[in-house]
DSSP file (Angstrom, degrees, kcal/mol; ACC not computed):
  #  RESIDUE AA STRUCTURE BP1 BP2  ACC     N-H-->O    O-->H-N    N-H-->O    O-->H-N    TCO  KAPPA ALPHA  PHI   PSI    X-CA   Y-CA   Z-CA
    1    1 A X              0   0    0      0, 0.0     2,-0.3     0, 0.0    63,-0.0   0.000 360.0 360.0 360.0 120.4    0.0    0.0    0.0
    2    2 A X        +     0   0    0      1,-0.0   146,-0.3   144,-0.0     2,-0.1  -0.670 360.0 174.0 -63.1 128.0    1.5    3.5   -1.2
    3    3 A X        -     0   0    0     -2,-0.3     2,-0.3    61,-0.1    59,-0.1  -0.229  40.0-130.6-101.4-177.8    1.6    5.8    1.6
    4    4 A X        +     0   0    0     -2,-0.1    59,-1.1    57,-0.1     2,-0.3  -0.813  32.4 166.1-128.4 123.8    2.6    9.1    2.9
    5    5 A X  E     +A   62   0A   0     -2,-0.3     2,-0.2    57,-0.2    57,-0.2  -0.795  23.6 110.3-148.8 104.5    4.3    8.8    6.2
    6    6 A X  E     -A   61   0A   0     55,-0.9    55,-3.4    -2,-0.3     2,-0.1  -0.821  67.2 -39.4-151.9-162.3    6.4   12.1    7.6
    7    7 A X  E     -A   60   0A   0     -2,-0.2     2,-1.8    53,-0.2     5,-0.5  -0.364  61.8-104.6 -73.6 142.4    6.4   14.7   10.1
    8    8 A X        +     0   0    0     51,-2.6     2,-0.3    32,-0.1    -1,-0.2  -0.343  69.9 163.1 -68.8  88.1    3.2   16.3   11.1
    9    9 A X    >>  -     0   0    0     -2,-1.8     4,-1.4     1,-0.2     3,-0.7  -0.844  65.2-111.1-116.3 147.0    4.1   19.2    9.2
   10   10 A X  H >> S+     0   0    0     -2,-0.3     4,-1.1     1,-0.2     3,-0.7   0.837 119.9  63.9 -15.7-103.8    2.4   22.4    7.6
   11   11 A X  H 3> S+     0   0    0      1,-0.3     4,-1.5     2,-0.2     5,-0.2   0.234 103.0  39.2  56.5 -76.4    3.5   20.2    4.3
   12   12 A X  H X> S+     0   0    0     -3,-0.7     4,-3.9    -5,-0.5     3,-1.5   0.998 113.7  57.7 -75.8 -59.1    1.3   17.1    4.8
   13   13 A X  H <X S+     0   0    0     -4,-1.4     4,-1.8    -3,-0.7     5,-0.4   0.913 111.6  41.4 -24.6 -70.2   -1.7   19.4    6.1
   14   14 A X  H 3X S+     0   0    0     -4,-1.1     4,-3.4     1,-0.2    -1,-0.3   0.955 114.7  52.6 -55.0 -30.0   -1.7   21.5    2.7
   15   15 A X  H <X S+     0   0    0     -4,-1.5     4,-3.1    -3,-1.5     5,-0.4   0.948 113.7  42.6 -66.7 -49.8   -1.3   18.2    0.8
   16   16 A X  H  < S+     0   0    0     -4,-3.9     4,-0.5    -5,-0.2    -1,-0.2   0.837 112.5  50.4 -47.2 -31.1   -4.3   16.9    2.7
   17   17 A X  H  X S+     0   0    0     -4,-1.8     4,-2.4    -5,-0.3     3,-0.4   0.932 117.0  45.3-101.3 -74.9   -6.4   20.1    2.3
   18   18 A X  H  X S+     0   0    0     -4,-3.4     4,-2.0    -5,-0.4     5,-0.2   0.853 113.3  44.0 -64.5 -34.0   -5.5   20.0   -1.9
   19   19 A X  H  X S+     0   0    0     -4,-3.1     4,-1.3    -5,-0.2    -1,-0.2   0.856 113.9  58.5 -82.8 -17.9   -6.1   16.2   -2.7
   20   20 A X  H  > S+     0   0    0     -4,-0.5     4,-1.8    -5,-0.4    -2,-0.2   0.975 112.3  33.2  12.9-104.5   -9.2   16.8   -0.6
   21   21 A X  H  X S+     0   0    0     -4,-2.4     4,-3.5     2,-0.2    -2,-0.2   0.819 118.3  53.1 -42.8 -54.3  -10.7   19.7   -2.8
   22   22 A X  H >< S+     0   0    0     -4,-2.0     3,-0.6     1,-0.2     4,-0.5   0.974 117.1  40.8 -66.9 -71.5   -9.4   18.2   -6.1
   23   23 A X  H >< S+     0   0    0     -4,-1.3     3,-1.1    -5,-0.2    -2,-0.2   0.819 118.8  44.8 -17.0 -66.9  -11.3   14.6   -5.1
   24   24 A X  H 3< S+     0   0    0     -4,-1.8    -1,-0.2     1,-0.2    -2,-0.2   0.798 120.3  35.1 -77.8 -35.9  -14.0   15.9   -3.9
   25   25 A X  T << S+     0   0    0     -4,-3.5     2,-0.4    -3,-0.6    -1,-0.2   0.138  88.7 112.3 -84.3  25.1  -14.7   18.6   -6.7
   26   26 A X    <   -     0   0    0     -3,-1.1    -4,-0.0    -4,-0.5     0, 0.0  -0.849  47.8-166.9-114.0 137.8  -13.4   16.5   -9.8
   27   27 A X  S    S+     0   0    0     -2,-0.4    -1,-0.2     1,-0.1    -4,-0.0   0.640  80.9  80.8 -76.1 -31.7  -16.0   15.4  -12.3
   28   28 A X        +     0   0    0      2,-0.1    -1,-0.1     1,-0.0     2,-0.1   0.645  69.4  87.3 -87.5 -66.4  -13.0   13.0  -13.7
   29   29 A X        -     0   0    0     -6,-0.2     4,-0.1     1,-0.1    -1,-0.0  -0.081  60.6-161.2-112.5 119.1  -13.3   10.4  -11.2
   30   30 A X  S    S+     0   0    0      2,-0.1     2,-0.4    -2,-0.1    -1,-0.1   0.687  82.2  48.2 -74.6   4.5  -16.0    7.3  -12.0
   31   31 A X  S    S-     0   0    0     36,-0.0    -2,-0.1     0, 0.0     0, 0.0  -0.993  91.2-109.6-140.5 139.9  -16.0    6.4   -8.1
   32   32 A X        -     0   0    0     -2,-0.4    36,-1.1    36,-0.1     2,-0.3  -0.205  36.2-160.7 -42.5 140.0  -16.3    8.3   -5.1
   33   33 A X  B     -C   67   0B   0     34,-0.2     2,-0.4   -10,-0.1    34,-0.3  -0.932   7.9-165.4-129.1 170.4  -12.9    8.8   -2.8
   34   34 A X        -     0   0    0     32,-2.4     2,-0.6    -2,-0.3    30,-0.1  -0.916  23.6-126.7-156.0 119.7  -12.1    9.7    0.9
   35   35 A X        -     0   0    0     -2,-0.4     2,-0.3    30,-0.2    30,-0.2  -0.692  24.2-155.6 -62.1 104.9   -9.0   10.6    2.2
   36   36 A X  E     +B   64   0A   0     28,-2.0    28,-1.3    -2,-0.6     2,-0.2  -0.750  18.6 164.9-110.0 148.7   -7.8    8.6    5.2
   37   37 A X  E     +B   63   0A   0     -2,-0.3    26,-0.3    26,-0.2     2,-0.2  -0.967   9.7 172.7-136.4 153.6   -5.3    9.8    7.8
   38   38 A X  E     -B   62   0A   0     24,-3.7    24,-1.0    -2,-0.2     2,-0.3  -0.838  23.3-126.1-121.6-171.6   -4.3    8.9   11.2
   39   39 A X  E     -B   61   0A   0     -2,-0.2     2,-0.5    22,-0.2    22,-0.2  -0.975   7.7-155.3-152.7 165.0   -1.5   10.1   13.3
   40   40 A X  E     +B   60   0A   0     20,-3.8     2,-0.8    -2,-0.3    20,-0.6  -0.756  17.4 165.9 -90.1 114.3    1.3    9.0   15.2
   41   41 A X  E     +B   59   0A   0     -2,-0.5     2,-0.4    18,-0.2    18,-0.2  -0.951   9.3 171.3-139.2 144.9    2.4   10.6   17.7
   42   42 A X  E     -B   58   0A   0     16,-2.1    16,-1.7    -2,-0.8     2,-0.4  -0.943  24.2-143.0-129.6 139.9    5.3    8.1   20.2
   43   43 A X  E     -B   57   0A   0     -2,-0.4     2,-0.7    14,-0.3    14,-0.2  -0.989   8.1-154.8-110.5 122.4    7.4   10.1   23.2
   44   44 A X  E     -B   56   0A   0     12,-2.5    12,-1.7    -2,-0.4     2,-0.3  -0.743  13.0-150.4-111.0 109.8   10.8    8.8   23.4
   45   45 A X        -     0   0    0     -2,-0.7     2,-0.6    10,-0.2    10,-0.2  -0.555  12.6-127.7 -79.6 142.1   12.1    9.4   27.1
   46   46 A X        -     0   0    0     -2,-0.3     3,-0.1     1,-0.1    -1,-0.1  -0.806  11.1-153.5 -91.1 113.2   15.3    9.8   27.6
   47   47 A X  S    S+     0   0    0     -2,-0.6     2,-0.3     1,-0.3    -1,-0.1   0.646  93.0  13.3 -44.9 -43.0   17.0    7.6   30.3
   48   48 A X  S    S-     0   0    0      5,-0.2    -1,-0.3     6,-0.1     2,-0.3  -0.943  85.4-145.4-144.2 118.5   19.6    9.8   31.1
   49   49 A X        +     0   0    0     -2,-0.3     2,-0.3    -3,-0.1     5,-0.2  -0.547  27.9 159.8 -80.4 137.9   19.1   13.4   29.7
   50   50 A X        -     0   0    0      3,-0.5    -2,-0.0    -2,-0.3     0, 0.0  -0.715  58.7 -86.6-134.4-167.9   22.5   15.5   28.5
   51   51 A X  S    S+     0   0    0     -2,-0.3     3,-0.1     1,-0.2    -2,-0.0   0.379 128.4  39.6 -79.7  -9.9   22.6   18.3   26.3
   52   52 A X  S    S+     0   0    0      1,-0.1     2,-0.3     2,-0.0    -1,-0.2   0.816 110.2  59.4-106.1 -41.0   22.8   16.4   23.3
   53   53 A X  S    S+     0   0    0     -5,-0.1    -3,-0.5     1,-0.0    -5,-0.2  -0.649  74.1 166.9-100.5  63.1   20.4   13.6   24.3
   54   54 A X        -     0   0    0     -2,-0.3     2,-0.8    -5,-0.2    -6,-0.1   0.600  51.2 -81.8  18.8 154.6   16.6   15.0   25.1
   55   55 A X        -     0   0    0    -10,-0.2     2,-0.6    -9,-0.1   -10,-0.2  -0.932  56.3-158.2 -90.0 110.6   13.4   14.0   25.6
   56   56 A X  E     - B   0  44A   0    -12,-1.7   -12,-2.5    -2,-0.8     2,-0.1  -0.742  10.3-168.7-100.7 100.1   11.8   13.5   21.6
   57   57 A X  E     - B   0  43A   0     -2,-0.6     2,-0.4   -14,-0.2   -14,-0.3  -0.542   8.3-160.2 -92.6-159.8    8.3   13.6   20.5
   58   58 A X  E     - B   0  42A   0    -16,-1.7   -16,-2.1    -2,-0.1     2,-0.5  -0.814   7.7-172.4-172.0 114.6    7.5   12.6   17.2
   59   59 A X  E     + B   0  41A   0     -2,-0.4   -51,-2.6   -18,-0.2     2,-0.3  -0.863  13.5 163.5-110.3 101.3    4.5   13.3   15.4
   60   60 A X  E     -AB   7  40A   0    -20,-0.6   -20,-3.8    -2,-0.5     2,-0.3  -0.743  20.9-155.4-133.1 168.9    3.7   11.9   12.2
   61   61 A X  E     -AB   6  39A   0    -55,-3.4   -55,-0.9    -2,-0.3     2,-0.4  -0.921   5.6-156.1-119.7 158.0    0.8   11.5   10.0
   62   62 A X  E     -AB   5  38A   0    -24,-1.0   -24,-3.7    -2,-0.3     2,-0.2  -0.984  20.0-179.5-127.5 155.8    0.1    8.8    7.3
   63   63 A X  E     + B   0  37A   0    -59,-1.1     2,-0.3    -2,-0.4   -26,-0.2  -0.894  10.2 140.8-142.0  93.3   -2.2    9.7    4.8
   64   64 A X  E     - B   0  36A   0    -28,-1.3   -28,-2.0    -2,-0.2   -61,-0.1  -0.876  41.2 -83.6-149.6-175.3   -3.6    8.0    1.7
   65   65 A X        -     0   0    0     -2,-0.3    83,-0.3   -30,-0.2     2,-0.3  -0.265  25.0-170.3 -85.1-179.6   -6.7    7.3   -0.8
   66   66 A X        -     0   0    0     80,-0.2   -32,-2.4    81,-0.1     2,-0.3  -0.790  30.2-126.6-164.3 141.3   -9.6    4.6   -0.4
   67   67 A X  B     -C   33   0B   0     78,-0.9     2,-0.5   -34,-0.3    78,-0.3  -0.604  48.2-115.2 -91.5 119.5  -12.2    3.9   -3.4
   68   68 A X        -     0   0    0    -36,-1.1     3,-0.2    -2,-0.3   -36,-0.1  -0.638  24.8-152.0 -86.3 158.1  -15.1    4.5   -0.9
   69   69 A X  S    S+     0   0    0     -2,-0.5     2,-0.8     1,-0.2    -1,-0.2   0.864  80.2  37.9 -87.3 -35.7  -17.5    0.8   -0.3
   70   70 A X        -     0   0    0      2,-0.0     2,-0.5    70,-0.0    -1,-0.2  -0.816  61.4-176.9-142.7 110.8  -20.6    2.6    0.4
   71   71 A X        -     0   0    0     -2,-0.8     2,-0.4    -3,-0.2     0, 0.0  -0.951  12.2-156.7-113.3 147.2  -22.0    5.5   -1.0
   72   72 A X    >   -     0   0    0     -2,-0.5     3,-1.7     3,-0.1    -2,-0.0  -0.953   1.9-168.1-130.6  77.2  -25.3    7.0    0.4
   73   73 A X  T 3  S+     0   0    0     -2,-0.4    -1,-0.1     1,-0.3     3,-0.1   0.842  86.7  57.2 -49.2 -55.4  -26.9    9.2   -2.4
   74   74 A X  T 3  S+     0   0    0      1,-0.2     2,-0.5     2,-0.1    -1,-0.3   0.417  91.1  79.9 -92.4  -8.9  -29.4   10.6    0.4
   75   75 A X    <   -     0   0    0     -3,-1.7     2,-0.6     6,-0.0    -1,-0.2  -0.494  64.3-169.2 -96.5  68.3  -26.8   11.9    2.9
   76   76 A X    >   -     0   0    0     -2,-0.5     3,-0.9     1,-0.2    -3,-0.1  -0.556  20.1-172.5 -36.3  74.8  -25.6   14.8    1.9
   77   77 A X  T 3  S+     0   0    0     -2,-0.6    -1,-0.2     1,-0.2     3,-0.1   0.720  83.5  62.2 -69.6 -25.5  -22.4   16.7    3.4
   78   78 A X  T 3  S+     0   0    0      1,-0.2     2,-0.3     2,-0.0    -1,-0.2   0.685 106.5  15.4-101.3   7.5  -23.0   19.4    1.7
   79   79 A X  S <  S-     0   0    0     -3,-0.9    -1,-0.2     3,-0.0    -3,-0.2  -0.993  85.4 -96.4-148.0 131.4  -26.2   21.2    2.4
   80   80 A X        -     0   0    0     -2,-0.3     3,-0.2     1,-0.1     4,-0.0  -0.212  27.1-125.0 -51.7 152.5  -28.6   20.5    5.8
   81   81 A X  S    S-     0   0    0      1,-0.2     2,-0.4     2,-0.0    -1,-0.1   0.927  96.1  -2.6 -77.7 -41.3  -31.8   17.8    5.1
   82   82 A X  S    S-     0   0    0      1,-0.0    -1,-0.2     5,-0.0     5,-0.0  -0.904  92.9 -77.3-133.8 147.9  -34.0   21.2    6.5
   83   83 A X        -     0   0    0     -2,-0.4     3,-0.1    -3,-0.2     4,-0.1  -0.116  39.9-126.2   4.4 131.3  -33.6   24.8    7.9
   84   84 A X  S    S+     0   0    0      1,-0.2     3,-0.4     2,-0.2    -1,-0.1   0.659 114.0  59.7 -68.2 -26.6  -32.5   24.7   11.7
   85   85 A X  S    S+     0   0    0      1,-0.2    -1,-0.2     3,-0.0     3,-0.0   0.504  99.7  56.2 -81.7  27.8  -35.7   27.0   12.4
   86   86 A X  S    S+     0   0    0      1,-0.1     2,-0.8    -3,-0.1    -1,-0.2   0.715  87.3  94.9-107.2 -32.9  -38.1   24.1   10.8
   87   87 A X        -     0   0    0     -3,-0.4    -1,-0.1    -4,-0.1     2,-0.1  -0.539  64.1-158.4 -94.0 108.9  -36.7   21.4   13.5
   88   88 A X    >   -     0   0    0     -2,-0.8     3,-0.9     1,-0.1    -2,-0.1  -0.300  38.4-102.7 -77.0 176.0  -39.0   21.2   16.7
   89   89 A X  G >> S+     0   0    0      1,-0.3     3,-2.9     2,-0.2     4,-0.9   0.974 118.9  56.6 -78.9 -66.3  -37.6   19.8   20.1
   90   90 A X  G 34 S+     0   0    0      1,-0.3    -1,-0.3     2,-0.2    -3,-0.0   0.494  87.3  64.3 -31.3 -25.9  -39.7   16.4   19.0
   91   91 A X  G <4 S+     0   0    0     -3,-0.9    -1,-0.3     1,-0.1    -2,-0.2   0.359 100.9  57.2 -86.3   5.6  -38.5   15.6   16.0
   92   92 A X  T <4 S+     0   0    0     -3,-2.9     2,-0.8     2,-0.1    -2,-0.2   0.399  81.5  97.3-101.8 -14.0  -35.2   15.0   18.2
   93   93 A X  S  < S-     0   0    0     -4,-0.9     0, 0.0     1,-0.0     0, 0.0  -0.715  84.8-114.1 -80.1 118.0  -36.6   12.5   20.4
   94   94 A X        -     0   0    0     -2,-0.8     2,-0.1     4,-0.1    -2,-0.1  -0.217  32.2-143.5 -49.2 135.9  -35.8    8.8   19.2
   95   95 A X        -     0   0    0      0, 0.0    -1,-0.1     0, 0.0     5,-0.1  -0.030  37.5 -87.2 -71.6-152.7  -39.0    6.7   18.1
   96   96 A X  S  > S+     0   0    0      2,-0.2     4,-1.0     1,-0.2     5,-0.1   0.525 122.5  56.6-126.2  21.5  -39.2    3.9   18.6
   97   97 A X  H  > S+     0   0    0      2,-0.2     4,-1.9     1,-0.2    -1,-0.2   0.886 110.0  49.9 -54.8 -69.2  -37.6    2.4   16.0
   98   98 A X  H  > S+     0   0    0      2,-0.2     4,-1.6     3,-0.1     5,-0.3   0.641 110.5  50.8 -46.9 -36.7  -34.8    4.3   16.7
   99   99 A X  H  > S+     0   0    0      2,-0.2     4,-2.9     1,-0.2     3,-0.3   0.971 111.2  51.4 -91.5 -53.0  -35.0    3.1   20.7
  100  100 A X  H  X S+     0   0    0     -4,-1.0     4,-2.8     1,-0.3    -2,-0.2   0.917 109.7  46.8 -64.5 -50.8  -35.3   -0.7   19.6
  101  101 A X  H  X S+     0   0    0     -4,-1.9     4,-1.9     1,-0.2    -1,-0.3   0.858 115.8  45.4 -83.3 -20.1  -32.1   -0.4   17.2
  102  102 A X  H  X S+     0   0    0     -4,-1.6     4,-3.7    -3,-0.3     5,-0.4   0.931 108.0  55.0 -88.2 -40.5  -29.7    1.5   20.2
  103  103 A X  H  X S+     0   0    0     -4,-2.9     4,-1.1    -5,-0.3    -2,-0.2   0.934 110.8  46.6 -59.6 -38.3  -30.7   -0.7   22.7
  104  104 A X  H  < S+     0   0    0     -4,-2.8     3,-0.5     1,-0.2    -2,-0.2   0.959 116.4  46.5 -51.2 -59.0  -29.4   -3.5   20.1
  105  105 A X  H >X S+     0   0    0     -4,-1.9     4,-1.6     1,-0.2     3,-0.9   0.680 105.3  54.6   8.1 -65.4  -26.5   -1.6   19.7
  106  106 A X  H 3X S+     0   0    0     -4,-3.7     4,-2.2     2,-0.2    -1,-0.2   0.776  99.1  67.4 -72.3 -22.2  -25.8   -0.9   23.3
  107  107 A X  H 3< S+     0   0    0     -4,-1.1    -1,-0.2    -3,-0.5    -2,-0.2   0.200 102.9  45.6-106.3  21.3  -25.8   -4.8   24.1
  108  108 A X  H <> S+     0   0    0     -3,-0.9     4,-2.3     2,-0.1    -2,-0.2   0.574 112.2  48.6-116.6 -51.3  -23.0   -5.3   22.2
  109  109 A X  H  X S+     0   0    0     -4,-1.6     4,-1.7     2,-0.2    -2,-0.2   0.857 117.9  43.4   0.5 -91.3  -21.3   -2.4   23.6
  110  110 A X  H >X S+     0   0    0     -4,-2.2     4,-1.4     1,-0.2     3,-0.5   0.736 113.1  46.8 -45.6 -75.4  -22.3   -3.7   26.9
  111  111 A X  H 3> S+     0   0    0      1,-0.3     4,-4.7     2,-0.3     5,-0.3   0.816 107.9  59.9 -61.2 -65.4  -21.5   -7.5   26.5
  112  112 A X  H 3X S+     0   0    0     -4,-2.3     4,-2.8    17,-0.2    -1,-0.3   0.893 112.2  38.7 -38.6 -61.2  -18.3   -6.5   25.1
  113  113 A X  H <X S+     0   0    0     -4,-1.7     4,-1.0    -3,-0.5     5,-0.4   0.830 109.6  56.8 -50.2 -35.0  -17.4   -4.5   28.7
  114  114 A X  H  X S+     0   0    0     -4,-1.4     4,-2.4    -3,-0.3     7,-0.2   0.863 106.2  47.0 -70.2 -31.2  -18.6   -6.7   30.8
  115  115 A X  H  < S+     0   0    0     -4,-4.7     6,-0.2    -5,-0.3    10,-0.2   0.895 115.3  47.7 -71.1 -24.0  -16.4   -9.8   29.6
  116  116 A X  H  < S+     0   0    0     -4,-2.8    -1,-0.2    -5,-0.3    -2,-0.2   0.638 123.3  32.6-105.8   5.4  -13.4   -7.8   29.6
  117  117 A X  H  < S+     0   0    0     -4,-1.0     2,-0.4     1,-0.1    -3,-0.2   0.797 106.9  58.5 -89.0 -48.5  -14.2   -6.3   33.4
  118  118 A X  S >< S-     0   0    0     -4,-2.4     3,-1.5    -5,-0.4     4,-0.5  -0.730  70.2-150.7-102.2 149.7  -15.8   -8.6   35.3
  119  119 A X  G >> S+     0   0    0     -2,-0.4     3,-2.0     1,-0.3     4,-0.5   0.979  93.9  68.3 -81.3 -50.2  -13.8  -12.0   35.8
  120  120 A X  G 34 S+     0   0    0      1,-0.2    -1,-0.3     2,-0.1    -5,-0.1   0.643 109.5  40.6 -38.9  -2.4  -17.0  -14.2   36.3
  121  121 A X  G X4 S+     0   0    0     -3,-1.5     3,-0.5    -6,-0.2    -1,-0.2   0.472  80.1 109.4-137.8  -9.5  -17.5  -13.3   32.5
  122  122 A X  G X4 S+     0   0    0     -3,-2.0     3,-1.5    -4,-0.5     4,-0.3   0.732  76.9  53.4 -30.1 -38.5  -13.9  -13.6   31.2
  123  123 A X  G >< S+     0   0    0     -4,-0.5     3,-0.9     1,-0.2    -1,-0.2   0.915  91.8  67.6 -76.5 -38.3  -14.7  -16.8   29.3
  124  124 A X  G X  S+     0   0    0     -3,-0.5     3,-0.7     1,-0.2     4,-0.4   0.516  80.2  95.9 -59.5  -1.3  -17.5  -15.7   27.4
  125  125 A X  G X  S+     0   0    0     -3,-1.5     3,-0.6     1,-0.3    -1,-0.2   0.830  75.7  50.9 -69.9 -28.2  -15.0  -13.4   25.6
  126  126 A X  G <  S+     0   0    0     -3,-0.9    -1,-0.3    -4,-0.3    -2,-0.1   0.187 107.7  55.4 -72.3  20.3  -14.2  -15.3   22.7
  127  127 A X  G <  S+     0   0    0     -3,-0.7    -1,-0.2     2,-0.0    -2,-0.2   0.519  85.2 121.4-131.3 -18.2  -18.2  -15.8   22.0
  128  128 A X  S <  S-     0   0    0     -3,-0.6     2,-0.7    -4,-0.4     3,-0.1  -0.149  71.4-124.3 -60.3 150.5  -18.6  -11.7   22.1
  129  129 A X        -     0   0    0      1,-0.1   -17,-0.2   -21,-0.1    -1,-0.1  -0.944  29.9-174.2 -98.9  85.9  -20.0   -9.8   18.9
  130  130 A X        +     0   0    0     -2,-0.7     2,-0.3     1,-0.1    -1,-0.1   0.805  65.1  53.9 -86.8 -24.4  -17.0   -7.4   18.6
  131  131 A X  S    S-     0   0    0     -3,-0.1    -1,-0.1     3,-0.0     2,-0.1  -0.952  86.1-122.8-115.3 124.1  -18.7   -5.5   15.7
  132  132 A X        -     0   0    0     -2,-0.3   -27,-0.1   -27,-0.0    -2,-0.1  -0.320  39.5-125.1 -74.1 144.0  -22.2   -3.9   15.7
  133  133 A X        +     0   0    0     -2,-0.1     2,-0.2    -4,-0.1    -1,-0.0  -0.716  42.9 163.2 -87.4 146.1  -23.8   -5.7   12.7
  134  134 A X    >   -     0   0    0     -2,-0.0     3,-1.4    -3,-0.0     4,-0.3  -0.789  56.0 -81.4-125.5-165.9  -25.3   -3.2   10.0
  135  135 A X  T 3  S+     0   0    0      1,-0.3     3,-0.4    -2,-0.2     4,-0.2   0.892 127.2  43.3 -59.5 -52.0  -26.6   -2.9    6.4
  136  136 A X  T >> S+     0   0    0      1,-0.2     4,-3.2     2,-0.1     3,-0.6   0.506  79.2 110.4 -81.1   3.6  -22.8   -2.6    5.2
  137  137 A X  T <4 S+     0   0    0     -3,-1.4     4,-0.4     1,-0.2    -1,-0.2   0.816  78.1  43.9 -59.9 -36.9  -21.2   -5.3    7.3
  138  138 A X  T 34 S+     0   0    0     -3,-0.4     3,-0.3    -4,-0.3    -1,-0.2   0.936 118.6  45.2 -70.8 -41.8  -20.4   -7.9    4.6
  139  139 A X  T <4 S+     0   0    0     -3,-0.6     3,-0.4     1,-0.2    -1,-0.2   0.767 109.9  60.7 -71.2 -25.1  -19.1   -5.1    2.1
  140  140 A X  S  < S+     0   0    0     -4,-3.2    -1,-0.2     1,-0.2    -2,-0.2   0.649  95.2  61.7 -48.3 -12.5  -17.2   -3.6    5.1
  141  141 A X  S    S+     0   0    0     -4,-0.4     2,-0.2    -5,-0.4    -1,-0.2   0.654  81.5  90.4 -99.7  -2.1  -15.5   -6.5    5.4
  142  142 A X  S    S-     0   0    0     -3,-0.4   -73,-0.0     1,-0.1     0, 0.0  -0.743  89.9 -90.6 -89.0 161.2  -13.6   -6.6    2.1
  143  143 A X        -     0   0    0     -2,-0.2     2,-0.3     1,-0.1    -1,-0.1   0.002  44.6-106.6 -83.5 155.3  -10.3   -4.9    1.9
  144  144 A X        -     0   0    0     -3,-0.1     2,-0.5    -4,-0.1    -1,-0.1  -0.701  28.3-122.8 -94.9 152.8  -10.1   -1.1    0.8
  145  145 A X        -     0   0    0    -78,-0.3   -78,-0.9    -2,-0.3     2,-0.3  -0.939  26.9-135.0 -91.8  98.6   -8.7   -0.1   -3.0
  146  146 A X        -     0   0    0     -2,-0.5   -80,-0.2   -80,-0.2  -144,-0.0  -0.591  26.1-179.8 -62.5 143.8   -5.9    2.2   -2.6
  147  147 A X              0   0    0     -2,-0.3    -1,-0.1     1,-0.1   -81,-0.1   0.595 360.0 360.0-108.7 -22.9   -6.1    5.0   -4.9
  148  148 A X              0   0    0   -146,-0.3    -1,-0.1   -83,-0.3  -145,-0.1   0.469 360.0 360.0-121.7 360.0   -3.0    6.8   -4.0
């Protein structure tokens, strides 16, 4: 996998910023893309400090493209679904649709903490649901296309 991996610099930021804009506004491109980054950031203490030899941190970023797996016509980044004065305090309140699917949700959450806190439940870890299932999970689960 081609990469970018250097110091958390002005540098990579503007590079990030420009393949960014150009992705995201280019007609060019038959697939959606998304710019993944992490960063790194290690502290190397020094055992015995001198004038030459410091305490270092070291901050890097890596940076590269992904062919996105799921695109979602009906979610929009760039424009709100409504006007903020249109949304009453009720239309924020979960149905119960909504209620039903976090409580699924949370009891993987939950399962997952409890095996790896309490010791009576230690065994059951290997049996744990480590990933909350959704609509994409099988296409999540294929390896990402680098683009870069």
């Amino acid at each position: 996998m081609d990469c970018f991996l250097g110091c958390g610099s002005e540098k990579s930021v503007i590079w990030y910023i420009l393949l960014t804009r150009i992705i995201s506004h280019s007609i060019y491109f038959p697939f959606q893309f998304r710019i993944v980054g992490d960063n790194i950031d290690l502290t190397v203490h020094a055992r015995i400090q001198t004038s030459e030899y410091t305490n270092r941190s070291l901050d890097w970023t890596q940076q590269y493209g992904v062919v996105n797996r799921v695109i979602e016509p009906q979610l929009d980044e760039k424009c709100p679904r409504r006007p903020i004065e249109d949304i009453e305090l009720e239309d924020l309140v979960p149905v119960k649709v909504v209620q039903d699917n976090l409580v699924n949700r949370w009891a993987v959450l939950l399962s997952r903490i409890v095996t790896k806190y309490l010791d009576c439940f230690k065994p059951l870890r290997d049996v744990v649901v480590h990933h909350i299932p959704h609509k994409y999970s099988e296409v999540m689960t294929e390896k990402s296309q680098s683009v870069s």
